[in-house]
GUGU-904107 format. One line per 4 residues: number of its first residue (from 1); for each residue x negated, y negated, z negated of N, C-alpha, C, CB. Coordinates in pm, whole numbers, plus 50000, padded with zeros to 5 digits. Each point is the difference from the previous one (the first is absolute). Glycine has a CB too. Layout:
N
NUM = X Y Z X Y Z X Y Z X Y Z | ...
END
This chain:
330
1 = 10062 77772 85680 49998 49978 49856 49978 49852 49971 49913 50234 49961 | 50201 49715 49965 49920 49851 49975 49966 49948 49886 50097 49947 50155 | 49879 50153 49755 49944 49972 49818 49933 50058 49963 50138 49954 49924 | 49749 50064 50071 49930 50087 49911 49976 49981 49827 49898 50021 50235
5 = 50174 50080 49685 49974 49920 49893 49882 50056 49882 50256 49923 50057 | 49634 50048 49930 49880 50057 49916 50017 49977 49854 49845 49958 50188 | 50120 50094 49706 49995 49987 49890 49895 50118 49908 50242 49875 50069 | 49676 50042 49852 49899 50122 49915 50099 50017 49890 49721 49929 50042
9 = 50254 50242 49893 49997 49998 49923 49900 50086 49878 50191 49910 50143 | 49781 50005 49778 49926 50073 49883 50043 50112 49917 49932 49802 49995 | 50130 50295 50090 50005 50122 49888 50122 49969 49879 49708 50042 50035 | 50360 49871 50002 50134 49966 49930 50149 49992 50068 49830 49878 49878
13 = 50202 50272 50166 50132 49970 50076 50095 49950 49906 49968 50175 50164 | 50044 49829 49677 50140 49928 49999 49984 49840 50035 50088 50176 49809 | 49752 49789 50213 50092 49811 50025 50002 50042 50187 49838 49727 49750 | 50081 50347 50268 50065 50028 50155 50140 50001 50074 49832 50115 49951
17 = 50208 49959 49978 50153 50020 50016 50095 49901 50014 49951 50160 49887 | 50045 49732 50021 50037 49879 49991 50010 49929 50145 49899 50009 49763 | 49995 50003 50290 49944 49942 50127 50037 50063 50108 49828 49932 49898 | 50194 50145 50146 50036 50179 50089 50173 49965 49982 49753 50250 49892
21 = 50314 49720 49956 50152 50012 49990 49991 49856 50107 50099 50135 49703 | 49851 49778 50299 50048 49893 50086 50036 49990 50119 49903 49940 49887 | 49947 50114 50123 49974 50046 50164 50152 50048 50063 49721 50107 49950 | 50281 50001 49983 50101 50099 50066 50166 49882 50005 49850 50300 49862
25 = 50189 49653 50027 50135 49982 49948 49999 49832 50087 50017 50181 49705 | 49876 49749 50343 50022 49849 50040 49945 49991 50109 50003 49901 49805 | 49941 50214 50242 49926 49984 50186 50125 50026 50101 49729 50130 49950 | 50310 49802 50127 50130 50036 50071 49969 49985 50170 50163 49902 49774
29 = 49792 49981 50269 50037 49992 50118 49836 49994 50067 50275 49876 49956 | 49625 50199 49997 49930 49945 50104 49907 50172 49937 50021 49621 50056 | 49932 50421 50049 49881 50121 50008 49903 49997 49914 50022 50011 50207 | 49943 50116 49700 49891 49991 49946 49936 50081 49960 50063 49865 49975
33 = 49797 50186 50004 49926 50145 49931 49935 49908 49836 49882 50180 50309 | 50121 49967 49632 49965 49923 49883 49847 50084 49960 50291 49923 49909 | 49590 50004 50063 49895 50036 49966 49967 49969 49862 49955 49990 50219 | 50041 50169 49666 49956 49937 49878 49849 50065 50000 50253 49971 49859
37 = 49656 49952 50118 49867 50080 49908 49992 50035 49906 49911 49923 50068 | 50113 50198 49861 49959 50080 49928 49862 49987 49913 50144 50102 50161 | 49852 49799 49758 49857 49981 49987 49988 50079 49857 49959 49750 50145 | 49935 50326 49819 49920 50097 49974 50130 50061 49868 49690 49881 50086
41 = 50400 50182 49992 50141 50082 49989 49978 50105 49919 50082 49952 50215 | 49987 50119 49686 50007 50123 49979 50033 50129 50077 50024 49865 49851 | 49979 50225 50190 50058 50072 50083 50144 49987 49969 49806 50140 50030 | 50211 49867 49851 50134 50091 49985 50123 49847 49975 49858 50295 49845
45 = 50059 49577 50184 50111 49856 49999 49988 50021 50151 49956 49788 49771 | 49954 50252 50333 49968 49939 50137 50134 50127 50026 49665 49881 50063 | 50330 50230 49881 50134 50094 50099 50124 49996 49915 49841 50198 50117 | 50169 49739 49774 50135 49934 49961 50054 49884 50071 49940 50072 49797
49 = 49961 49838 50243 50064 49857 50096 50010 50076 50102 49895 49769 49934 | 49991 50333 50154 50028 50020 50108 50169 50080 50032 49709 49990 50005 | 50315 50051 49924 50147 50091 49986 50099 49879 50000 49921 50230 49836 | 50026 49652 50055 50139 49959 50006 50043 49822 50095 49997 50176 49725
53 = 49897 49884 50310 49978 49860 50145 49916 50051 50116 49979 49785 49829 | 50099 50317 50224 49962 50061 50156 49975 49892 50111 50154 50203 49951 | 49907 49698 50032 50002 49902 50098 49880 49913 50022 50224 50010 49952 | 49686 49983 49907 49881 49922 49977 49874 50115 50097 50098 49861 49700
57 = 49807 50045 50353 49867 50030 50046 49916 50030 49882 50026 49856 50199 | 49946 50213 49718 49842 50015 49858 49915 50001 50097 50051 50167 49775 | 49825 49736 50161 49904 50023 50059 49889 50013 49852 50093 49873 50270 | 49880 50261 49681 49900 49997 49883 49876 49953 50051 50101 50185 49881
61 = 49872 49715 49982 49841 49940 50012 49992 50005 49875 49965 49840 50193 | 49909 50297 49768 49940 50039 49871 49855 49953 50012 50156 50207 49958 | 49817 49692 50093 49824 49939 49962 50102 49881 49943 49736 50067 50223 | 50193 49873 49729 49988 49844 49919 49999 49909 50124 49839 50061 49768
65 = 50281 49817 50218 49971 49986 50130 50074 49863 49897 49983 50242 50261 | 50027 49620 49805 50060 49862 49986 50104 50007 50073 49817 49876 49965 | 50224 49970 50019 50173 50002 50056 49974 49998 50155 50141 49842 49792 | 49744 50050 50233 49979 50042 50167 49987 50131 50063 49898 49819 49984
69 = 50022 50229 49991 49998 50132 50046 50062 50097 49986 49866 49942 49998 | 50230 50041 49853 50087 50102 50045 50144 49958 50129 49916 50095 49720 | 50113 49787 50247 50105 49985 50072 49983 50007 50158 50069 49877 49800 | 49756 50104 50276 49960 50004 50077 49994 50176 50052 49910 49741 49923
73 = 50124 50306 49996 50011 50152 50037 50114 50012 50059 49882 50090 49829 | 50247 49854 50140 50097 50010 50050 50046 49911 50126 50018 50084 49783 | 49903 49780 50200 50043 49896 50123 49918 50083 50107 50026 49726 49876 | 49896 50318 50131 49898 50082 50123 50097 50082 50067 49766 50029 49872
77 = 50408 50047 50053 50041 50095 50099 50119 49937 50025 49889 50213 49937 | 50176 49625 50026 50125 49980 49986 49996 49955 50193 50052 49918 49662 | 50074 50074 50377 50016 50004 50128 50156 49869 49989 49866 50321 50073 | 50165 49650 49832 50105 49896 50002 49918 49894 50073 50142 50060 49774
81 = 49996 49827 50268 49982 49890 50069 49940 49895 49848 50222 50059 50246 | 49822 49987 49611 49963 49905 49891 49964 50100 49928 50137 49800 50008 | 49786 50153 49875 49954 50052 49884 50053 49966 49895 49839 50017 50088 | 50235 50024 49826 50046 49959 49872 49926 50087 49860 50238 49934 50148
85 = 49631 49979 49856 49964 50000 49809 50060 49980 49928 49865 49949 50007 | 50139 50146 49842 50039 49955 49954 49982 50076 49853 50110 49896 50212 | 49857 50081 49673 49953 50046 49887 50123 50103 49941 49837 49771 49967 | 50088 50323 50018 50088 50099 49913 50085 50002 49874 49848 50076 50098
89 = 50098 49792 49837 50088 49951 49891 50112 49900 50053 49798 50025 49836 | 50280 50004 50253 50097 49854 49994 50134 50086 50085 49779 49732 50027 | 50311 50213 49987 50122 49996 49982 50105 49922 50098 49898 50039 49786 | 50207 49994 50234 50067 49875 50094 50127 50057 50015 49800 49904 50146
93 = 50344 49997 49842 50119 50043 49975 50081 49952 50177 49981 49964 49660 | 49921 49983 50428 50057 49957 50085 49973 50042 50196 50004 49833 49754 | 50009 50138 50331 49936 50086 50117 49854 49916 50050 50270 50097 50094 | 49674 49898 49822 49846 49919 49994 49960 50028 50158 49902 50053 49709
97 = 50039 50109 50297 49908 49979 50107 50066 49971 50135 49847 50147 49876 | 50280 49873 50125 50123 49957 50102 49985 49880 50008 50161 50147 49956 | 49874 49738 49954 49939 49882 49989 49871 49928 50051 50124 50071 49852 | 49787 50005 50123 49881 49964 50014 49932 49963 50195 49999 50166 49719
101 = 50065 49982 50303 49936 50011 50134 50102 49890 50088 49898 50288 49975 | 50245 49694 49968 50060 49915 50072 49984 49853 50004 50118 50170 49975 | 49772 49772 49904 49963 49865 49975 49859 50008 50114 50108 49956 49696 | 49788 50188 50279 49926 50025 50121 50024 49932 50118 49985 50187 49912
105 = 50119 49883 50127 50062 50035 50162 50037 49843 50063 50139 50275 49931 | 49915 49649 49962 50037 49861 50008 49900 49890 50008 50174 50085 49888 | 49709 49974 50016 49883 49870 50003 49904 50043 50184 49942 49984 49617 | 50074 50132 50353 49926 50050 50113 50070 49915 50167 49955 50277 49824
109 = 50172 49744 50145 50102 49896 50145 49952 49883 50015 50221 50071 49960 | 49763 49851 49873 49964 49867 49975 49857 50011 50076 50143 49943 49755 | 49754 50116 50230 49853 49980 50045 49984 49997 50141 49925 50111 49809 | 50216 49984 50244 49948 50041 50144 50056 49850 50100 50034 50334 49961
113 = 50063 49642 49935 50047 49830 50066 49876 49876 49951 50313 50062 49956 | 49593 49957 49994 49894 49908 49965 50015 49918 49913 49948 50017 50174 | 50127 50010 49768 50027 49938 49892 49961 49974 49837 50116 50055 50173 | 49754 50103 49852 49980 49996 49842 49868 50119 50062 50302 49943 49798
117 = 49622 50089 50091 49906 50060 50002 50034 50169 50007 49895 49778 49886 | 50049 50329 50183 50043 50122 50033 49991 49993 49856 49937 50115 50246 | 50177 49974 49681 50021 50091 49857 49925 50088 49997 50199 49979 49972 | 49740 50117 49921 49919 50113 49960 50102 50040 49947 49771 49953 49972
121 = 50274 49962 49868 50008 50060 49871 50169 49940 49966 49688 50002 49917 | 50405 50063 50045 50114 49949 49907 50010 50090 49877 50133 49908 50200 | 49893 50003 49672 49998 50058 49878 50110 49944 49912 49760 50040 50031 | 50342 50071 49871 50086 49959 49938 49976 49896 49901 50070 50195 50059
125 = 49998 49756 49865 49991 49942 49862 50012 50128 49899 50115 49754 50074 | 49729 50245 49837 49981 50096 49944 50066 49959 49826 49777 50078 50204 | 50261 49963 49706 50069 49984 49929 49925 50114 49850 50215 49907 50230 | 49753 50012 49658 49962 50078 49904 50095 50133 49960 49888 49777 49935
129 = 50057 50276 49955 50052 50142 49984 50157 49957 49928 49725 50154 49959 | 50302 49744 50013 50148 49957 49929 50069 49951 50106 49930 49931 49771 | 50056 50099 50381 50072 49974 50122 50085 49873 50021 49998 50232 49996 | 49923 49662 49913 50003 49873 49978 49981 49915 50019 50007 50060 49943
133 = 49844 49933 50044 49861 49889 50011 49960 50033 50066 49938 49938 49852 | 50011 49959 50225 49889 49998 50139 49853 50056 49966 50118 49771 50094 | 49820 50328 49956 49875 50007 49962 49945 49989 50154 50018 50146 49752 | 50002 49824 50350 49959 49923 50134 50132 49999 50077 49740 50079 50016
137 = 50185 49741 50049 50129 49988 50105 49903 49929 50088 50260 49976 49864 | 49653 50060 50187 49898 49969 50109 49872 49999 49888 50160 49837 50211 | 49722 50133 49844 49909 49977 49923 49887 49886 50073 50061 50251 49888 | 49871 49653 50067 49938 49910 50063 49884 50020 50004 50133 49876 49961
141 = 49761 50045 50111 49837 50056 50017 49912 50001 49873 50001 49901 50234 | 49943 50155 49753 49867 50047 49887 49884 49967 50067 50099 50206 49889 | 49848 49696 50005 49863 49974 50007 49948 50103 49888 50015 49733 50087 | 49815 50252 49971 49900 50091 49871 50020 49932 49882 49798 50073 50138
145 = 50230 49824 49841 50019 49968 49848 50092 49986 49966 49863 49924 49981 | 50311 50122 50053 50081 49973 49973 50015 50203 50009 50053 49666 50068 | 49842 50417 49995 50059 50088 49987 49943 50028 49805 50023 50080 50334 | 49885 49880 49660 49956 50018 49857 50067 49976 49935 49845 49976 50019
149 = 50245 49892 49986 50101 49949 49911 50134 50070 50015 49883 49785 50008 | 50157 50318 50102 50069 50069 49990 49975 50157 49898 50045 49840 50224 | 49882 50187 49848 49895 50092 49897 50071 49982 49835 49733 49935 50168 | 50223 49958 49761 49986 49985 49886 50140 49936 49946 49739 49992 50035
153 = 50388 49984 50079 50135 50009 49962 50032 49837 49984 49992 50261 49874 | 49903 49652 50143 50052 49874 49978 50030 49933 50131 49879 49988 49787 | 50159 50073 50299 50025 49931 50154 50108 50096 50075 49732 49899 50029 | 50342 50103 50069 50043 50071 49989 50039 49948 50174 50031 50074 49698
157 = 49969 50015 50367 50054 50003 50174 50090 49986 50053 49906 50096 50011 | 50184 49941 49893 50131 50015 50026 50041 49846 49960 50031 50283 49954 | 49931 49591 50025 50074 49877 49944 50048 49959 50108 49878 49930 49818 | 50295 49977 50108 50032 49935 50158 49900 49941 50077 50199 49948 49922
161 = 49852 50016 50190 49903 49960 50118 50019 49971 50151 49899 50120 49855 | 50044 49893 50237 50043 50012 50120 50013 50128 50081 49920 49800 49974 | 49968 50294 49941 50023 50133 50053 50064 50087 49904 49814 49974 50139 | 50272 49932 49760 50063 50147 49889 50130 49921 49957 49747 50137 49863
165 = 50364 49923 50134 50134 49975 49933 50104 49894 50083 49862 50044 49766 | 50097 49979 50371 50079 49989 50065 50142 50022 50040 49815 49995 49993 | 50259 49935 50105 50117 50125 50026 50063 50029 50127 50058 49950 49793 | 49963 50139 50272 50023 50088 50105 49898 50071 50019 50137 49877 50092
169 = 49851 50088 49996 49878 50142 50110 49859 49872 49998 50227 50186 50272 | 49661 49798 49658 49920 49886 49954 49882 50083 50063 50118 49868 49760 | 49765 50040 50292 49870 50050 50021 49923 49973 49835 50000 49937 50309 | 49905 50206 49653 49923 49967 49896 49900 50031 50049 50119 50016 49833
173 = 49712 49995 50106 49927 49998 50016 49954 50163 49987 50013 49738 49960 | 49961 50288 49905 49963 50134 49948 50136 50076 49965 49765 49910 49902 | 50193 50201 50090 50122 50090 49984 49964 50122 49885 50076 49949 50274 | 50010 50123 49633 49937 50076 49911 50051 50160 49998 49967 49768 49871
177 = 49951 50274 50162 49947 50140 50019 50137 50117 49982 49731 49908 49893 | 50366 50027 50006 50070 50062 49911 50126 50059 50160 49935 49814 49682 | 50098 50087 50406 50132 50059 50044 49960 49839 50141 50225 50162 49697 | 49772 49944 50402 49969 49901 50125 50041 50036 50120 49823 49939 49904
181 = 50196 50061 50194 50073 50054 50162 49876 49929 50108 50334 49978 49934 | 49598 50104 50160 49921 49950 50078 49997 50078 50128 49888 49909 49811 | 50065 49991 50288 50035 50071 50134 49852 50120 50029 50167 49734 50117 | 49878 50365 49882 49880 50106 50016 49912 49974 50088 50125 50153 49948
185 = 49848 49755 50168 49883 50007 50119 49922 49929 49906 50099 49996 50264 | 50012 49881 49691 49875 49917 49912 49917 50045 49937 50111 49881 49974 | 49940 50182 49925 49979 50062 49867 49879 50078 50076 50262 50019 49842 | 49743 50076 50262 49898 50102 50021 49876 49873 50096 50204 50296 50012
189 = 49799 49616 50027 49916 49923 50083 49916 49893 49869 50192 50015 50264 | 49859 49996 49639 49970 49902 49869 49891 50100 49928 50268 49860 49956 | 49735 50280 50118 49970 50150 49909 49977 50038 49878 49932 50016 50150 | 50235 49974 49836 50105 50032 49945 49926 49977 49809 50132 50193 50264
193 = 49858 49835 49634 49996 49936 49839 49848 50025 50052 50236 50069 49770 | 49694 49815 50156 49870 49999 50016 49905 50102 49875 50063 49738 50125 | 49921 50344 49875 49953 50120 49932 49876 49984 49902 50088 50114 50203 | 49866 49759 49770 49844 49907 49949 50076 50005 49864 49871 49793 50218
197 = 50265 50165 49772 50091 49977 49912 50054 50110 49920 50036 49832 50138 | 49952 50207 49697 50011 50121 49936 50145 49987 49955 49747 50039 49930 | 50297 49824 50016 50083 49991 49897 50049 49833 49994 49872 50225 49873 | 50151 49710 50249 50014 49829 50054 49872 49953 50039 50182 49932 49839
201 = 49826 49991 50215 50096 49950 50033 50049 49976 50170 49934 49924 49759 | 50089 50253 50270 49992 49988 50113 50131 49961 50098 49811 50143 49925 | 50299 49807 49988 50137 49944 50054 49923 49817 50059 50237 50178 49768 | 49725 49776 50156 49933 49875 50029 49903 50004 50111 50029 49950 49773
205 = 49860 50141 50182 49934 50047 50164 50075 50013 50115 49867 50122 49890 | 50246 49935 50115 50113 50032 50107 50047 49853 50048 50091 50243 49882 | 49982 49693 50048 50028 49859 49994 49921 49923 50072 50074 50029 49808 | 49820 49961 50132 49886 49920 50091 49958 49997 50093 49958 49999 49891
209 = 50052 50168 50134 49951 50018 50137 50102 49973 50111 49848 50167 49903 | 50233 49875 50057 50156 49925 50107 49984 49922 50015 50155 50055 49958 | 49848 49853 49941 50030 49805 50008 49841 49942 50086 50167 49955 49681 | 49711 50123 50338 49969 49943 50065 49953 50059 50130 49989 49883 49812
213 = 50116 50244 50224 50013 50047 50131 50071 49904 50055 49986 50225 49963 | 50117 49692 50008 50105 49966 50054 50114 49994 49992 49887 50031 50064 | 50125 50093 49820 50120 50051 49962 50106 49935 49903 49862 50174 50051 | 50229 49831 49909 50097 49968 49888 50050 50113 49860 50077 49854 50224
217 = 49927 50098 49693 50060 50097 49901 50108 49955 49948 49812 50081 49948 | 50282 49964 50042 50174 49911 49938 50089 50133 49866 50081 49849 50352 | 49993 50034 49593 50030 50072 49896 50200 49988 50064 49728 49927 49756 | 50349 50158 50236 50123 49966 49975 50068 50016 49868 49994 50040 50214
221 = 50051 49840 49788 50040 49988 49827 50153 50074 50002 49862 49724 49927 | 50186 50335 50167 50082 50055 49967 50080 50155 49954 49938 49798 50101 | 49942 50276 49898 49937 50096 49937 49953 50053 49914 50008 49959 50103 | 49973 50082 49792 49942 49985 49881 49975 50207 49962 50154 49677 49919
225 = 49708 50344 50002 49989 50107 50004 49945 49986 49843 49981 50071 50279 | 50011 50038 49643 49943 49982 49853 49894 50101 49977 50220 49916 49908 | 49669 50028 50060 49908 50024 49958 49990 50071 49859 49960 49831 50156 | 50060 50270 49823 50006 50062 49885 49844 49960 49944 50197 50205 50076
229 = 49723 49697 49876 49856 50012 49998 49967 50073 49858 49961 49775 50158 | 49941 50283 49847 49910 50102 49933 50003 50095 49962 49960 49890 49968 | 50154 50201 50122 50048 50149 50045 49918 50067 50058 50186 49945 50026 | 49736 49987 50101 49958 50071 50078 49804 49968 49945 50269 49988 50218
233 = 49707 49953 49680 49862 49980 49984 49922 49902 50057 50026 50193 49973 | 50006 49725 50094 49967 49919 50056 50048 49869 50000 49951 50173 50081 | 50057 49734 49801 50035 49897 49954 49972 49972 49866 50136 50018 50159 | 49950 49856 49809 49942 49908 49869 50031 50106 49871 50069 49718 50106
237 = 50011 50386 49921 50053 50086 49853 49877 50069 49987 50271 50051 50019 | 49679 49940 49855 49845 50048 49949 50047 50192 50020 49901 49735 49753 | 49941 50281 50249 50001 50156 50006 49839 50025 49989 50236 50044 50168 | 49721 50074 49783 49813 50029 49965 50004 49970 50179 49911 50258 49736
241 = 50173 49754 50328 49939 50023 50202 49946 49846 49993 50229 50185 50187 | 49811 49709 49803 49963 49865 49961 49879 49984 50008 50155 49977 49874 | 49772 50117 50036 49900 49985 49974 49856 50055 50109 50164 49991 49772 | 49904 50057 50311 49911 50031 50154 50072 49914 50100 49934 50267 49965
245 = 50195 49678 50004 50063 49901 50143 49921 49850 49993 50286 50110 49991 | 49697 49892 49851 49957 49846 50004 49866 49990 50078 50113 49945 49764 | 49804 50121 50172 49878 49980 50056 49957 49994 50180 49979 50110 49754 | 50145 50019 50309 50035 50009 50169 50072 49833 50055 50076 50321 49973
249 = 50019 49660 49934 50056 49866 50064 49874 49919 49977 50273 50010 49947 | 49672 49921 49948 49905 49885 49984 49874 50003 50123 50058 50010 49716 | 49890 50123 50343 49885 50021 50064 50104 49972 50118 49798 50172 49860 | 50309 49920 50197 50097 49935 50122 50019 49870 50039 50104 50155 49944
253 = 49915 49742 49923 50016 49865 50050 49872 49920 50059 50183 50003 49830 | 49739 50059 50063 49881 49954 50032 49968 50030 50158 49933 50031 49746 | 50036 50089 50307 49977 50031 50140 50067 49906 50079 49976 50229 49957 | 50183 49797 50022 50065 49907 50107 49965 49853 50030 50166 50141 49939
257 = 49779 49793 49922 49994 49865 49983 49857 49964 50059 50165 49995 49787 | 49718 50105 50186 49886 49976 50086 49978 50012 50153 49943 50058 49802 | 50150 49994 50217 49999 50004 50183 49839 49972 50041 50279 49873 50045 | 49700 50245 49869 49825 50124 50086 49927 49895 49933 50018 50127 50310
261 = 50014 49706 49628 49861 50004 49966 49910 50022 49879 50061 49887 50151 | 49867 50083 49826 49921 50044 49888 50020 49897 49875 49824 50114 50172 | 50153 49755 49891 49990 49926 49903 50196 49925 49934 49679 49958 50136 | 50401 50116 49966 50102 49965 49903 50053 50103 49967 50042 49811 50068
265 = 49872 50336 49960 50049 50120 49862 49919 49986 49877 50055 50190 50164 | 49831 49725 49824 49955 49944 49868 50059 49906 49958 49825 50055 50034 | 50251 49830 50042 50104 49926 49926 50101 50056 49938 49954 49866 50130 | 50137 50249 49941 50093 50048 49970 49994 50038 49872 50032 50040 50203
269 = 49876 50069 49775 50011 50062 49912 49896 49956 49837 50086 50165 50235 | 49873 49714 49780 49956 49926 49927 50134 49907 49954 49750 50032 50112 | 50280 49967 49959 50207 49939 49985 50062 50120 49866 50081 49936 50367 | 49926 50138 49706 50060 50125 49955 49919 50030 49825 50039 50106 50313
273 = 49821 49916 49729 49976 50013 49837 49986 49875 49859 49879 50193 50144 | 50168 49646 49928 49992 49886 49902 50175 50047 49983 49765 49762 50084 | 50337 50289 49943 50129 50046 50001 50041 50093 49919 49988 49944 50184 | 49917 50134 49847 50001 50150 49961 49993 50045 49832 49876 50018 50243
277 = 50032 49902 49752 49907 49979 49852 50091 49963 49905 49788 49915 50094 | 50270 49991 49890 50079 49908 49906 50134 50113 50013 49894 49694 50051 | 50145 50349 50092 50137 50078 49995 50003 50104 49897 50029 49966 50238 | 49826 50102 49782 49959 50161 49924 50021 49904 49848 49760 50195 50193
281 = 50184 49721 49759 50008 49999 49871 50098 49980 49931 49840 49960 50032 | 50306 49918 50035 50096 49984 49973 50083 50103 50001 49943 49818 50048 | 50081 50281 50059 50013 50130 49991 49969 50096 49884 49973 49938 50204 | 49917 50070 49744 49923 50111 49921 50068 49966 49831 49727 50009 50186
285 = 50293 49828 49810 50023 49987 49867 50133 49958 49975 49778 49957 49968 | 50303 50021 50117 50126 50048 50013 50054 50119 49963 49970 49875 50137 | 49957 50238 49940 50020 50130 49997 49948 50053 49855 49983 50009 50269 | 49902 49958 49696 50009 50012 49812 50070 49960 49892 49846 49997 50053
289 = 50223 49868 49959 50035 49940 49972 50208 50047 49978 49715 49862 50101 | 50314 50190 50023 50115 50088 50001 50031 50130 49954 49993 49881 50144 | 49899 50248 49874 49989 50089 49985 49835 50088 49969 50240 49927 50118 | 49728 50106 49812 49888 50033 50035 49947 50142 50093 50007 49850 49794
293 = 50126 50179 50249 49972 50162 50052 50052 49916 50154 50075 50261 49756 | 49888 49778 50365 49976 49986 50131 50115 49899 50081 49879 50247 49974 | 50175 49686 50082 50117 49905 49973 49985 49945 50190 49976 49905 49646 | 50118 50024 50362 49981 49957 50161 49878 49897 49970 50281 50018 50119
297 = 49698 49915 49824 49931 49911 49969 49778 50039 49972 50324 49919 49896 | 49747 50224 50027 49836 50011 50012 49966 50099 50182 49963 50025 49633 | 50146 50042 50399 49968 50006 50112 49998 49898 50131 50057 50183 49881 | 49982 49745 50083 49979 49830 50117 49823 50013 49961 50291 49758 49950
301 = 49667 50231 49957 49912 49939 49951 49875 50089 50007 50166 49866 49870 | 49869 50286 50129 49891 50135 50099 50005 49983 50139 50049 50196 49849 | 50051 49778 50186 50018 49949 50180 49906 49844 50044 50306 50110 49990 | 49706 49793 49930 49935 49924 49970 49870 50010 49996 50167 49962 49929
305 = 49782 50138 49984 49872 50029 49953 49945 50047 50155 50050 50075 49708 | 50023 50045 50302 49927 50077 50139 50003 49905 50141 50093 50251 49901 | 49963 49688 50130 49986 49866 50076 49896 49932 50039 50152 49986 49908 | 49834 49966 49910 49853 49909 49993 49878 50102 50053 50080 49842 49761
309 = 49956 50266 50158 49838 50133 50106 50036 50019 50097 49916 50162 49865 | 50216 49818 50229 50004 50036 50126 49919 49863 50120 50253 50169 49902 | 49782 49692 50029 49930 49911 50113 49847 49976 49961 50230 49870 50054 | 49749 50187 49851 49842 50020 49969 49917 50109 50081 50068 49932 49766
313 = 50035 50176 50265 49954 50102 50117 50020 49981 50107 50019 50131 49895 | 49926 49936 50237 50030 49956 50126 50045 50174 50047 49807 49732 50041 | 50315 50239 49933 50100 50141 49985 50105 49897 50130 49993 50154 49644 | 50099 49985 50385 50099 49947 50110 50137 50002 49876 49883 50126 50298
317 = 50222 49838 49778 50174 49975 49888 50002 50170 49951 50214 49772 50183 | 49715 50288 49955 50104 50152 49993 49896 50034 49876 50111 50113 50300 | 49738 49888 49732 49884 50038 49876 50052 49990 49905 49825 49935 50072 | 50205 49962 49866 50041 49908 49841 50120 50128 49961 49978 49649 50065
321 = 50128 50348 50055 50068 50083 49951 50012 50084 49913 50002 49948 50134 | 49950 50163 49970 49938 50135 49960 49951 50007 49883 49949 50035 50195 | 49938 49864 49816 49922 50005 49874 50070 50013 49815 49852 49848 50206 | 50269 50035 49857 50065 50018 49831 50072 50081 49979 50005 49824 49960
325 = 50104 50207 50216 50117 50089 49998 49958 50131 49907 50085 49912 50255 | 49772 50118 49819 49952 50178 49952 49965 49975 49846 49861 50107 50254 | 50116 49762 49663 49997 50025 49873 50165 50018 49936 49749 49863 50002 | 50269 50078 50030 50187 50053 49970 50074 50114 50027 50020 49813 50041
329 = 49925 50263 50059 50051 50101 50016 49922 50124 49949 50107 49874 50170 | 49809 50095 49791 49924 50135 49947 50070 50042 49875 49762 49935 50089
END
């Protein structure tokens, strides 16, 4: 087998499908099993997909679980020579993962001649939901204060650079979560999405840890896959879920950025609430100011809110979660 391809999904087969029609209609020349997670499924969507995609692995996961861990449910049984992540919202008109493993197979020749650093990771040019615009074409390193400034939308990772907007087969630095190809020993010796992580930023964790195993991460620009973003719940398109992701991402960055110690998870998140503060209010009176009944804006600004009580607690990404998810769902 030389692909394994994983993907969660949240209990929404029609943007599933989308993703599954690809698979099937643009995978041609190279072996593959396909693993979706089933994450906390209906019965009666989990034996409608199961009927009409026999070919897919389900693996149901009905606890509450993050993107690491669920997708880690599935990398634990894949047996391909690569792993292909890749988000349940996106799309692709071309033979991507055919592509992919063959830019693999090539950097990998390049390493074994000494020429370049062993490869982990190759990733398409990801392309907004108007199959247009670039929404990554490599991504460059993050500092703790530039992840804040990402955070709050005025910075942004993706700017040209040396590790982004390149062209051919380019080494980048970080890579994003959305749609990636990796060699499985790695992936399982790296052990495999780091699980600390509820809701990010554990593609960057991944990144890092490669780049300072030794490893390489590369983008081929000649590929391109589309990101349908805020289909699958997990992106910039507002939703009440927002309002338990924010608070999981802000405590996530924070962790990653303190690396165990104490005194720069009190920087962090002393970062986080001089940020936080001004965001919730510009937010809040916006959102009055537009509508007075519930709006993306006053929900930025409850996500916001619960944030600021989340780095005031000494809760984990997955805690924070829970905590807001179960007020929303009740």
């Amino acid at each position: 087998m030389e692909v394994s391809i994983v993907i969660v999904n949240m209990n929404k087969p029609d943007v599933l499908r989308t993703c599954l029609d690809s698979i099937i209609r643009h995978t041609h020349s190279v072996s593959y099993e396909t693993f979706v997670v089933a994450y906390l499924y209906s019965k009666q969507n989990l034996l409608e997909m199961q009927t009409d995609y026999p070919w897919v692995r389900w693996i149901e996961s009905n606890s509450i679980r993050g993107f690491s861990e669920n997708n880690n449910l599935a990398l634990r049984q894949a047996t391909g020579d690569y792993c292909f992540i890749v988000n349940d919202d996106t799309c692709w008109n071309e033979p991507l993962i055919d592509s992919l493993v063959q830019s693999m197979k090539q950097l990998e020749a390049q390493a074994l001649s000494g020429s370049q650093q062993q490869p982990a990771i190759v990733s398409p040019i990801i392309l907004k939901p108007n199959g247009r615009d670039i929404q990554y074409c490599g991504r460059s390193p993050i500092n703790a204060l530039q992840s804040i400034a990402l955070f709050l939308n005025i910075w942004h990772d993706n700017a040209p650079g040396p590790y982004t907007h390149q062209q051919g087969l380019f080494q980048t630095y970080n890579i994003c979560g959305a749609s990636f190809l990796i060699r499985r020993n790695i992936f399982e010796r790296m052990g495999w999405f780091d699980e600390r992580f509820f809701f990010c930023p554990e593609d960057i964790a991944l990144s890092t840890l490669l780049n300072k195993s030794s490893y390489s991460c590369w983008v081929d620009t000649q590929v391109h896959i589309t990101h349908l973003e805020g289909m699958s719940g997990r992106s910039a398109s507002v939703s009440h879920v927002q309002t338990a992701t924010i608070p999981a991402y802000v405590l996530g960055t924070c962790v990653f950025y303190a690396h165990g110690s104490l005194l720069r998870m009190l920087l962090m998140r002393l970062g986080f609430l001089l940020a936080l503060i001004p965001n919730m209010c510009r937010h809040f009176l916006r959102g009055l100011i537009k509508n007075p009944k519930p709006n993306a804006d006053t929900i930025l600004a409850l996500g916001e809110r619960n944030a600021i009580a989340a780095v005031l607690r000494s809760e984990t990404p997955k805690q924070a979660f829970i905590r807001y998810y179960t007020r929303i769902t009740r």
